[in-house]
C-alpha positions in Angstrom: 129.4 80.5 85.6 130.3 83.6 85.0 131.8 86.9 86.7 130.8 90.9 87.0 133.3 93.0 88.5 132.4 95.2 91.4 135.6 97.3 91.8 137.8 99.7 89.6 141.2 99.0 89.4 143.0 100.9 91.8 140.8 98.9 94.6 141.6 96.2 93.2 145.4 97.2 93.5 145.1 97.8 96.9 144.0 94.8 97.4 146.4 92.9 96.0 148.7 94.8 98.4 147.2 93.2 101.5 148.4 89.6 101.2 151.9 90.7 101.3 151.4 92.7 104.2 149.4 90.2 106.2 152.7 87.3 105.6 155.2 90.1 106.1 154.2 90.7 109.6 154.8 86.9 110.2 159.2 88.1 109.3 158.8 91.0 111.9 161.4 90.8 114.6 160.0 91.5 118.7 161.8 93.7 120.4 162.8 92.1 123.8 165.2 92.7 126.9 167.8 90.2 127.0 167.5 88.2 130.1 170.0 85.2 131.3 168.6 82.1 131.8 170.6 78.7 132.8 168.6 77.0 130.6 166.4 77.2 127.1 164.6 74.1 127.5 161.6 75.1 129.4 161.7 78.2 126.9 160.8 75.9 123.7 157.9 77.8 122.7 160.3 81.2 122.9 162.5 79.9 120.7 159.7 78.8 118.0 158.5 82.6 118.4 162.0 83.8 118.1 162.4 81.2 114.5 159.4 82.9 113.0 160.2 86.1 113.8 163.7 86.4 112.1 163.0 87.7 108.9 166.3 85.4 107.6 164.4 82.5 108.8 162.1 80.5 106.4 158.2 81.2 107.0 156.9 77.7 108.6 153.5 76.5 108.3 151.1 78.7 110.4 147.3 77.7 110.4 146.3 81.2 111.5 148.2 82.7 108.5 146.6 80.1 106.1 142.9 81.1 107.5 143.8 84.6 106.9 144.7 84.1 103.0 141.7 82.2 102.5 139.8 84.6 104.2 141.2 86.8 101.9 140.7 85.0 98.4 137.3 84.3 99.6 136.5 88.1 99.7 138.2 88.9 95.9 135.5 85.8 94.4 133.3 87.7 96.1 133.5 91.0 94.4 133.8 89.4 91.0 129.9 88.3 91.8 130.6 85.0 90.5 126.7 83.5 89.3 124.7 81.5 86.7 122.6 82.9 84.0 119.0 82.1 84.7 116.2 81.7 82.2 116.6 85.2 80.8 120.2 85.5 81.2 121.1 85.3 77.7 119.5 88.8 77.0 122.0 91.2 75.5 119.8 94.2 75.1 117.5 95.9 77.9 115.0 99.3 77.6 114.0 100.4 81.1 110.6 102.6 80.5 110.6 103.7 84.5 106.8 105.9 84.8 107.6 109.0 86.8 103.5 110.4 86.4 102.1 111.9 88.9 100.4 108.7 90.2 103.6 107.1 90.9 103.8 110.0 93.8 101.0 107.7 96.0 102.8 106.1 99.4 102.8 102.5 100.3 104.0 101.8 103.3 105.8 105.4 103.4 107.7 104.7 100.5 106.2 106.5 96.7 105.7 103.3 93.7 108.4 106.0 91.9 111.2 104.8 95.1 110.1 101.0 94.3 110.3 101.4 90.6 113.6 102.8 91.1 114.8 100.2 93.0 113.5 97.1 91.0 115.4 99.0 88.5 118.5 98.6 89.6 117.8 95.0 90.8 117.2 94.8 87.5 120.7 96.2 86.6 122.4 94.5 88.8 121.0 91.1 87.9 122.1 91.4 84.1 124.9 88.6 82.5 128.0 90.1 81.6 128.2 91.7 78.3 124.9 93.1 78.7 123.7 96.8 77.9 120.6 99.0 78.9 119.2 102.5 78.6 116.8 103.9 80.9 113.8 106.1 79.5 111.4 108.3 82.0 108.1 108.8 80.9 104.8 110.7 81.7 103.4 112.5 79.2 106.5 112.6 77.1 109.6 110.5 77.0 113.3 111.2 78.6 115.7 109.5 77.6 117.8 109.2 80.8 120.8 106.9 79.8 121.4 105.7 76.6 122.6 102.3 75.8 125.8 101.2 78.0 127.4 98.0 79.9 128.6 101.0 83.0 126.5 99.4 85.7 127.4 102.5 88.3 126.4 104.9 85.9 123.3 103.2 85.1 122.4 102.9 88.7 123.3 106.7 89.4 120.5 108.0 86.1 118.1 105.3 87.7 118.5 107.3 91.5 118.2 110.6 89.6 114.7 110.2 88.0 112.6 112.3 89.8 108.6 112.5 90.6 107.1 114.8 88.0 103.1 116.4 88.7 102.1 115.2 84.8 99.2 112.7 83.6 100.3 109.2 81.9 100.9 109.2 78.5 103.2 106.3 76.8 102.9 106.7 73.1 106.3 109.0 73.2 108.0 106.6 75.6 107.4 103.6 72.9 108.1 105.4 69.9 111.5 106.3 71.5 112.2 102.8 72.5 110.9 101.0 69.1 113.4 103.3 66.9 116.2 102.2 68.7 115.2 98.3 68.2 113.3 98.9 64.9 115.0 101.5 63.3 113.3 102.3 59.5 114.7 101.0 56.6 114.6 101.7 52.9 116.2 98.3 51.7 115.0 96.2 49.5 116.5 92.7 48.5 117.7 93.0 45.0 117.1 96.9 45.0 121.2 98.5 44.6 119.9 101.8 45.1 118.1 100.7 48.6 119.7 102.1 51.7 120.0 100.2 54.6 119.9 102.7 57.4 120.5 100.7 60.5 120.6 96.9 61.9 117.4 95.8 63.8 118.2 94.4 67.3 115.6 92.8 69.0 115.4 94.3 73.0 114.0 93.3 76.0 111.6 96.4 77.1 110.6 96.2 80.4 107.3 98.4 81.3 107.9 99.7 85.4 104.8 101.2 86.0 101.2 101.3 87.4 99.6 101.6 84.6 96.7 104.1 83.9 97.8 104.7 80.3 96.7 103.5 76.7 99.2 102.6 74.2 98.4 103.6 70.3 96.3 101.2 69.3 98.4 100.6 65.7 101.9 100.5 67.8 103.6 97.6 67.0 106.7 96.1 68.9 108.4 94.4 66.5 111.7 93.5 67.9 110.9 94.7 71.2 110.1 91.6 73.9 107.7 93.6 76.3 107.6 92.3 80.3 105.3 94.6 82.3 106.4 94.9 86.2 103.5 96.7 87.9 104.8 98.8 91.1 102.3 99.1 93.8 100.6 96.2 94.3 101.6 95.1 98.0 98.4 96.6 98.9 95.1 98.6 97.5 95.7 101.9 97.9 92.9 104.2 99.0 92.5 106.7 97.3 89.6 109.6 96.6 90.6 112.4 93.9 89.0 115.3 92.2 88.6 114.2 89.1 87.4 117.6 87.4 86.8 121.1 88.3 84.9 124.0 86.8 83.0 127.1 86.9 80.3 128.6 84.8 77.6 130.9 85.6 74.2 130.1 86.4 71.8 130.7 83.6 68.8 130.8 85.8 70.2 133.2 87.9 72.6 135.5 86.4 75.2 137.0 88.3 75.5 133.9 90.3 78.4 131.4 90.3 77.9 127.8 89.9 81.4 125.5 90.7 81.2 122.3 89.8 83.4 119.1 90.9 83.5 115.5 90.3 85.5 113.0 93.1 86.7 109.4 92.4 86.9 106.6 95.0 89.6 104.2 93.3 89.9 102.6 96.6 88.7 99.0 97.4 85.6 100.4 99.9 83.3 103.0 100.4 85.1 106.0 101.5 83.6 109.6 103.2 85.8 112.4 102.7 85.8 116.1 103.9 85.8 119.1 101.5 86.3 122.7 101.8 85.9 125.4 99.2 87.7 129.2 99.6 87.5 132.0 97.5 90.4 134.0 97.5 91.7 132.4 101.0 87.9 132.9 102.2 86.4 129.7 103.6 83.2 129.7 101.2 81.6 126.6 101.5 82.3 122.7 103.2 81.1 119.5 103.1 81.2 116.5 105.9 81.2 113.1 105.5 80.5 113.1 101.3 80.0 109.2 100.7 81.6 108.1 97.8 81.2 104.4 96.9 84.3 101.9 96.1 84.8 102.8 92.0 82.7 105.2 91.6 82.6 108.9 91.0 79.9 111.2 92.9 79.1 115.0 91.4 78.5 118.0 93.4 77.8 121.6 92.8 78.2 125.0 95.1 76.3 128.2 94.3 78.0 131.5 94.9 76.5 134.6 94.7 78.2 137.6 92.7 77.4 141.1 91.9 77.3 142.5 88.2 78.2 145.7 89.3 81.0 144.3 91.4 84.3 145.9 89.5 86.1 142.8 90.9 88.9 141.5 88.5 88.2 138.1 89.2 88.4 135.6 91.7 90.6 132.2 92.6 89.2 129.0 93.9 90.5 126.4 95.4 88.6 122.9 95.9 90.8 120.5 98.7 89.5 117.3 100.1 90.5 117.7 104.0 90.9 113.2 104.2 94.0 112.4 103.6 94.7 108.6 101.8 97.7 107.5 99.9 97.6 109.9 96.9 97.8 113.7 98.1 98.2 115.2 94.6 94.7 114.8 93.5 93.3 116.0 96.7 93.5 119.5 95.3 91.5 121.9 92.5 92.2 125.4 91.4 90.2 127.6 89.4 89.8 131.5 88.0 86.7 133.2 87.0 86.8 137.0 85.9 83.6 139.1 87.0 83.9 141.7 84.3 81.8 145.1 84.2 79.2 146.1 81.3 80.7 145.5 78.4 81.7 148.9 76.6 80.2 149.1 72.8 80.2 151.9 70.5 78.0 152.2 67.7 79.1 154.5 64.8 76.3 155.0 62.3 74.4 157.5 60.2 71.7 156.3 61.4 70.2 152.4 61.9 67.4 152.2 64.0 67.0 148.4 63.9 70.4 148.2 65.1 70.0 150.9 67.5 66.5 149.1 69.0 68.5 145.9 69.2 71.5 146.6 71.2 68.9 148.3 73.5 66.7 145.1 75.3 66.1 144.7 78.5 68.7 141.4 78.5 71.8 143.2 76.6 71.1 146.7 78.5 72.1 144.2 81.9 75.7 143.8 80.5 77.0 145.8 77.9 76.7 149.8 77.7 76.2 151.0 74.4 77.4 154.1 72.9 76.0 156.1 69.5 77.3 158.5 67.9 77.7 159.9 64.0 80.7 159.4 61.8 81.8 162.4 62.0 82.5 161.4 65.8 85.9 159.5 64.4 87.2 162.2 63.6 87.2 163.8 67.4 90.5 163.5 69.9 88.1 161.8 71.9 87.6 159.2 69.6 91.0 158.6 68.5 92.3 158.5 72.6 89.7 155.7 73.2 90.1 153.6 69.8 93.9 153.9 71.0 93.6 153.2 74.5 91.3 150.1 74.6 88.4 152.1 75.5 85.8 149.8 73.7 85.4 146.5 73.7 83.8 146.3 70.4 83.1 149.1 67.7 80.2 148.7 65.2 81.4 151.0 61.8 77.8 151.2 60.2 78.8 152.0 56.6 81.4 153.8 57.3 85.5 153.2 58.2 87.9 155.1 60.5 91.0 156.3 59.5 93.3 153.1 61.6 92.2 149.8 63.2 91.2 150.6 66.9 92.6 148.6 69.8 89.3 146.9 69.9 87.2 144.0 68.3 84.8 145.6 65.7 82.1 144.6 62.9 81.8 146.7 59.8 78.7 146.6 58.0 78.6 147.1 54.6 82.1 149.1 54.8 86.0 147.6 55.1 88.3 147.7 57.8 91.3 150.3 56.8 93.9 147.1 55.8 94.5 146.0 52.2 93.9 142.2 53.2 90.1 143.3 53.0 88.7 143.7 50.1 85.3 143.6 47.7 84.1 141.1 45.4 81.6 141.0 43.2 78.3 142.9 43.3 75.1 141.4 43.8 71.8 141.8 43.5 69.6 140.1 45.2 72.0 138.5 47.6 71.0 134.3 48.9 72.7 133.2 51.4 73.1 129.3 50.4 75.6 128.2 53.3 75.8 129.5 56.8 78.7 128.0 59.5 76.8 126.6 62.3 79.5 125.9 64.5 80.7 129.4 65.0 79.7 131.3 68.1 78.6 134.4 66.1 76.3 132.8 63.9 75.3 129.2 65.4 71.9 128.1 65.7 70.7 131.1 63.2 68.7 129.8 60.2 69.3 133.6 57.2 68.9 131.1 54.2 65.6 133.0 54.2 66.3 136.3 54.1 65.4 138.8 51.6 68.6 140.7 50.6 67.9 143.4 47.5 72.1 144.1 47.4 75.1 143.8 48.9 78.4 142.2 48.2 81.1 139.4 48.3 83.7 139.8 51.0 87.6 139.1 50.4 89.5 138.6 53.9 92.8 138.0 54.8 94.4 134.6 55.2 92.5 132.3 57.7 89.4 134.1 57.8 86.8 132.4 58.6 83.7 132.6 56.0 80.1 132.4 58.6 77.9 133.0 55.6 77.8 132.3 51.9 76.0 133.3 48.8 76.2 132.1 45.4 78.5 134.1 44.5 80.8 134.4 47.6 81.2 135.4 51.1 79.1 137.9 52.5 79.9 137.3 56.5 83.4 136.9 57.2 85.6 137.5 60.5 89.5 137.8 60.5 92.6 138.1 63.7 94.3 141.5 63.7 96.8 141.0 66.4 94.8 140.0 69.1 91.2 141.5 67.8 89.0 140.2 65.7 87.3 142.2 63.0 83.9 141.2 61.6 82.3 142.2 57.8 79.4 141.9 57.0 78.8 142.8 53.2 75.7 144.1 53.0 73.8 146.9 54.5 70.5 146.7 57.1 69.2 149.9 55.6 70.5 152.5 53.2 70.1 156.3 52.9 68.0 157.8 50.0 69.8 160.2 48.1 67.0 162.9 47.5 65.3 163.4 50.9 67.3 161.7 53.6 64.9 159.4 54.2 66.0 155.4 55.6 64.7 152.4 53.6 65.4 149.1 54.5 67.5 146.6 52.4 66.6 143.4 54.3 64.1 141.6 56.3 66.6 140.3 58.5 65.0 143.0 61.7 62.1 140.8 61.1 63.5 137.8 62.0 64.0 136.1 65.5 67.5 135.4 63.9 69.0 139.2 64.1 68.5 140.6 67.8 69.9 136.9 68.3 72.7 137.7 65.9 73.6 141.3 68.0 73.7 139.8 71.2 76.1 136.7 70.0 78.5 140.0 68.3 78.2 141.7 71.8 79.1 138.6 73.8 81.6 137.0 71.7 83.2 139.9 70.0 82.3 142.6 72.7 83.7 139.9 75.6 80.3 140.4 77.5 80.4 137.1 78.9 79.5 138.5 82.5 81.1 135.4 84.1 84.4 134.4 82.4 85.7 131.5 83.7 89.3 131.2 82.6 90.2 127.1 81.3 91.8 124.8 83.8 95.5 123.9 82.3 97.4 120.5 83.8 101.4 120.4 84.2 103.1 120.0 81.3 100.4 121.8 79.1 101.4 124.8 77.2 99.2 127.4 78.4 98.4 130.7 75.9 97.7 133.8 77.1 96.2 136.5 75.1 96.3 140.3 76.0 94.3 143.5 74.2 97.4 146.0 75.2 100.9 144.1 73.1 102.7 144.3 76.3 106.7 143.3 74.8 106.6 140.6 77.8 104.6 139.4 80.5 106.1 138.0 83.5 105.1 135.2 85.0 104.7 134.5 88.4 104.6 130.5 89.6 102.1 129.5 92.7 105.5 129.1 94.7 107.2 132.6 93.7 109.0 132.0 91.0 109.3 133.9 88.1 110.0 134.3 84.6 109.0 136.3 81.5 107.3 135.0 78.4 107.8 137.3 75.2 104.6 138.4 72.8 104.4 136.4 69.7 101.7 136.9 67.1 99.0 138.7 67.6 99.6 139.4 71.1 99.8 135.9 72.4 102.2 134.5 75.1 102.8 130.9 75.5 103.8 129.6 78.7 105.7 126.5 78.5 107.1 125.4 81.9 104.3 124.9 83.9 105.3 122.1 86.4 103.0 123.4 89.8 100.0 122.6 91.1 98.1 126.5 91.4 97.3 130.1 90.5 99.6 131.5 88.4 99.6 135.2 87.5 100.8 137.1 84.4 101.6 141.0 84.3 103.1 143.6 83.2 104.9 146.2 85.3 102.5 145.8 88.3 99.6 145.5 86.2 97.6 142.2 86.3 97.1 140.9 82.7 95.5 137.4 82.9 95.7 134.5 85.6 95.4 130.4 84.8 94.9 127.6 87.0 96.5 124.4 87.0 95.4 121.2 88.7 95.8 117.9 87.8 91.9 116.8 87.9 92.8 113.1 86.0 91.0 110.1 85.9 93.4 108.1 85.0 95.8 109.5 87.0 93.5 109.3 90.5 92.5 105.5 89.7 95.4 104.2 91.9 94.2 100.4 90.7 96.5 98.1 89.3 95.8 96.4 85.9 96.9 92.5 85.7 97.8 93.3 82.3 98.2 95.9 79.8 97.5 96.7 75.6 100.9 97.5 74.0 99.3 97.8 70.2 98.0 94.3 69.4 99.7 92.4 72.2 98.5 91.6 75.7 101.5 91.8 78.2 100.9 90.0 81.7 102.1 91.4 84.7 105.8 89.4 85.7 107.0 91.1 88.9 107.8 88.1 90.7 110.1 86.9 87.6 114.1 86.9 88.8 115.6 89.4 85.3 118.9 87.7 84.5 121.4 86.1 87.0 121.6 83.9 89.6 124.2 85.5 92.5 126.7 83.5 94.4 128.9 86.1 96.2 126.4 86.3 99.3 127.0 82.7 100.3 131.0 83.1 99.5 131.0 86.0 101.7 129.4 84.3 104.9 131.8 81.6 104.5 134.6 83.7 104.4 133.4 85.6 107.7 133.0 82.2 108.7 136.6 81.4 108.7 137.7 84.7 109.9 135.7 83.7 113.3 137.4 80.5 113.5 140.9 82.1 113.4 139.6 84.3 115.8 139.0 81.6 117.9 142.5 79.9 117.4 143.9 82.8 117.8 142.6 83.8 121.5 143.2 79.9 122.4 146.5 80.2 121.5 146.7 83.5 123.1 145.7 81.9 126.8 
């Protein structure tokens, strides 16, 4: 058997001090009024009274007294928690990994799985033998350590109450790689090796899992000294559950200017389930659905169309996607997203003249976003210019062999010239130029076949540091595209026609015009570089994410302004990016400078794993299978409750002498 104490010190002074007092009432004297009497013997029992209550007189045995003293001793066993150790009581060593995701927000019975996971915690605590130390770690998608090792009970118990619900997905890997370096910490020794450091002693730890699951441990994690149990919260009941799994917008390709959203629900409950959904754009009721059938486990699709303008100079627009049912989980019953409807893109074209060029940034498809601009080089050298190429007047600027003065605040492609920085430069010469290697992955130049073009000259590009290389000849780069603090400038290193000398005349120095591959070329420049992509639909970030934000004006700071009002500015970093780090909220969050709107993100949390509210029987930790033990009693067996009814027990029966006596 063995004992925990419950009380500091100074209670347990004080209650040392009651004893005394109890037996020291027994030596009180009564005061009485002295009255003559002829005789004492009828007044026996007065006399006894009077005996007991001189405080000169020696204390004689009192039942009432002795119930009271036991009572009393009774009471101290009790808060010394006198119990056995059970069949895990000899464990030393305890890791508490307590999941605070945003699953373990879903009610039972009123109550979250976080409140039950807390409190089996602390059972937990309070069932461990004496000598016994744990930490407590909180996890979601990274790993807190709440309390590190200690035998404090009452302090372990207060970091266990403090854990609070987060909005974040599930992720564990950072929660066991915490936990295994404290019982495998790495070593360097080798036996026989002097030189060897040993860093630290391995202790093996018990490493109990409270969660409901909906994670997946690193496949090559091993535990090592680490005894897993797994405790799965949440499985008085099935919980019912449907959640909107993902959430997007893109525009319709058959019908452009229009607005396609696009959402995807889970049913994780144990039966079919039919849910109510509404969709608003910008607090405008837009579209609803009644009675969508989802079946039990399975996910359903649907799709609204919304009809936009082109000519519409609307910044953008917010959605929000929320499932009207309400079930266990609230959470997931929500979507948010942003779109941007932007107006024609704006591109300048500076050239000598290049009627290819010209003829292809003027079809009938490009002409319905982007508005083009010609003019001669001598047009850089205008105010005009030079208050536009400062301003952000352009969205892209074409420098047809030719190079202005300073980069403008703009993306631009240069064709057979330089941009005006010294991380640009020529290489060799080369005539003819073959393009051998072309990237097929990048926007600009995916899906475009130029390995047979006819090139009579051109030559090799240098960039900066990072650039990427879209097309190569034998003897280097001749399509390259670098970041300039927030733009992007594009070279290409040969010309589409040159000038004759003699008579001013234009002959062409590729085919390229001639292939299907260059007026699809000009419109991937104008919708990639020249942000013509009519419908921008700006990513969907989840809580906890670091979201970066991007602006064409370097604004110093941007603040930021939370879906519940809060505020707080994010500083530029390179080339005019702003990363957002604490974003905890479920909504539309807007960025700006001054009063003007830079950028706005949504965040939802649109995760299957998180909306599947099911809980596994057993879970993967690396190459072990863990089985669910919830029902499994941690460490002690306690005694006190049963010591403490008997001692209330005797306090009734001297209760009851005492009002027999008393009649």
């Amino acid at each position: 058997m063995s004992f925990i104490n419950s009380l500091p010190w100074g209670a347990w002074v004080a209650l040392a001090a009651v004893p005394p007092a109890i037996i020291a009432l027994y030596f009180l004297k009564l005061r009485r009024k002295p009255v003559e009497v002829p005789s004492t013997f009828l007044w026996t029992r007065t006399l006894e009274d009077l005996h007991v209550n001189s405080f000169w007189q020696r204390l004689r045995t009192n039942l009432l007294l002795l119930l009271q003293l036991v009572f009393l001793a009774l009471l101290a066993v009790a808060l010394l928690r006198p119990g056995t150790a059970t069949e895990a009581g000899t464990l030393q060593r305890v890791i508490l990994l307590i999941d605070n995701s945003a699953s373990m927000g879903a009610e039972i019975d009123g109550e979250s799985r976080l409140a039950k996971a807390k409190q089996r915690a602390t059972e937990i605590v309070d069932e461990l033998p004496a000598g016994s130390v744990a930490m407590v770690i909180a996890f979601s998608d990274r790993a807190q350590v709440v309390q590190s090792y200690t035998d404090h009970r009452a302090l372990l118990r207060k970091k266990i109450e403090g854990i609070e619900l987060t909005n974040r997905p599930t992720r564990i890997a950072d929660a066991l790689q915490a936990a295994s370096g404290l019982a495998n910490p790495p070593q360097t020794y080798e036996e026989g090796n002097p030189n060897a450091l040993k860093l630290a002693e391995a202790l093996s730890a018990k490493l109990v899992l409270l969660t409901d699951g909906g994670w997946q441990a690193p496949s090559d994690f091993a535990l090592g000294n680490l005894i897993p149990e797994y405790v799965p919260i949440g499985r008085e009941r099935p919980a019912s559950n449907v959640g909107i799994v993902a959430f997007t917008t893109a525009e319709n390709p058959e019908q452009p200017g229009s607005l396609q959203v696009f959402a995807q629900l889970l049913n994780s409950g144990p039966k079919e389930t039919a849910v109510d959904l509404r969709l608003e754009m910008d607090d405008r009721l837009l579209d609803a659905r009644n009675d969508f059938s989802i079946p039990s486990g399975a996910t359903r699709s649907l799709t609204f169309d919304i009809a936009t303008s082109l000519e519409d100079s609307v910044v953008g627009g917010k959605l929000h996607l929320e499932i009207m049912t309400r079930d266990d989980f609230s959470a997931d019953d929500h979507a948010y997203a942003v779109f941007d409807t932007r107006r024609q893109s704006r591109i300048l074209l500076v050239t000598p003249g290049n009627e290819p060029l010209e003829i292809a940034l003027d079809t009938e498809e490009l002409v319905q976003f982007a508005e083009v601009r010609v003019e001669a080089p001598e047009f850089l050298t205008t105010d005009e210019y030079r208050g536009l190429a400062a301003a952000a007047g352009f969205d892209l600027i074409v420098y047809d062999r030719c190079q202005p003065e300073e980069s403008p605040a703009a993306n631009t492609c240069y064709i057979a010239a330089l941009p005006p920085d010294e991380s640009w430069s020529w290489g060799e010469t080369q005539e003819p130029v073959l393009i051998v290697d072309t990237d097929r992955i990048d926007p600009l130049v995916e899906w475009l076949e130029l390995s047979q073009l006819l090139i009579a000259e051109g030559r090799a590009v240098q960039g900066p540091p990072a650039s990427r290389l879209l097309a190569r000849s034998a003897d280097g780069p001749v399509i390259a595209v670098g970041d300039r603090l927030g733009f992007q400038d594009a070279v290409i290193g040969f010309p589409i026609v040159i000038a004759q000398e003699d008579d001013g005349s234009v002959r062409a120095n590729t085919d390229w015009p001639r292939h299907a591959s260059f007026p699809m070329f000009v419109q991937n420049l104008v919708q990639v570089l020249g942000n013509a992509a009519r419908l921008n639909e700006v990513p969907l970030s989840r809580p906890g994410e670091i979201v970066e934000l991007r602006s064409v004006v370097p604004y110093p700071r941007l603040t930021v302004e939370t879906p519940s009002g809060t505020k707080f500015d994010v500083d530029k970093g390179r080339q005019n990016s702003y990363f957002v780090t604490n974003v905890e909220e479920f909504g539309i969050y807007s960025a700006k400078s001054d009063d003007i709107q830079v950028q706005r993100f949504a965040v939802s949390l649109c995760d299957s794993q998180e909306s599947n509210l099911v809980i596994p029987e057993n879970v993967e930790l690396g190459y072990e299978t863990v089985t669910a033990e919830a029902g499994k009693r941690f460490g002690r067996q306690e005694y006190w409750k049963w010591i403490l009814l008997a001692g209330v027990a005797i306090l009734m029966i001297e209760w009851g002498m005492y009002r027999r006596r008393a009649v």
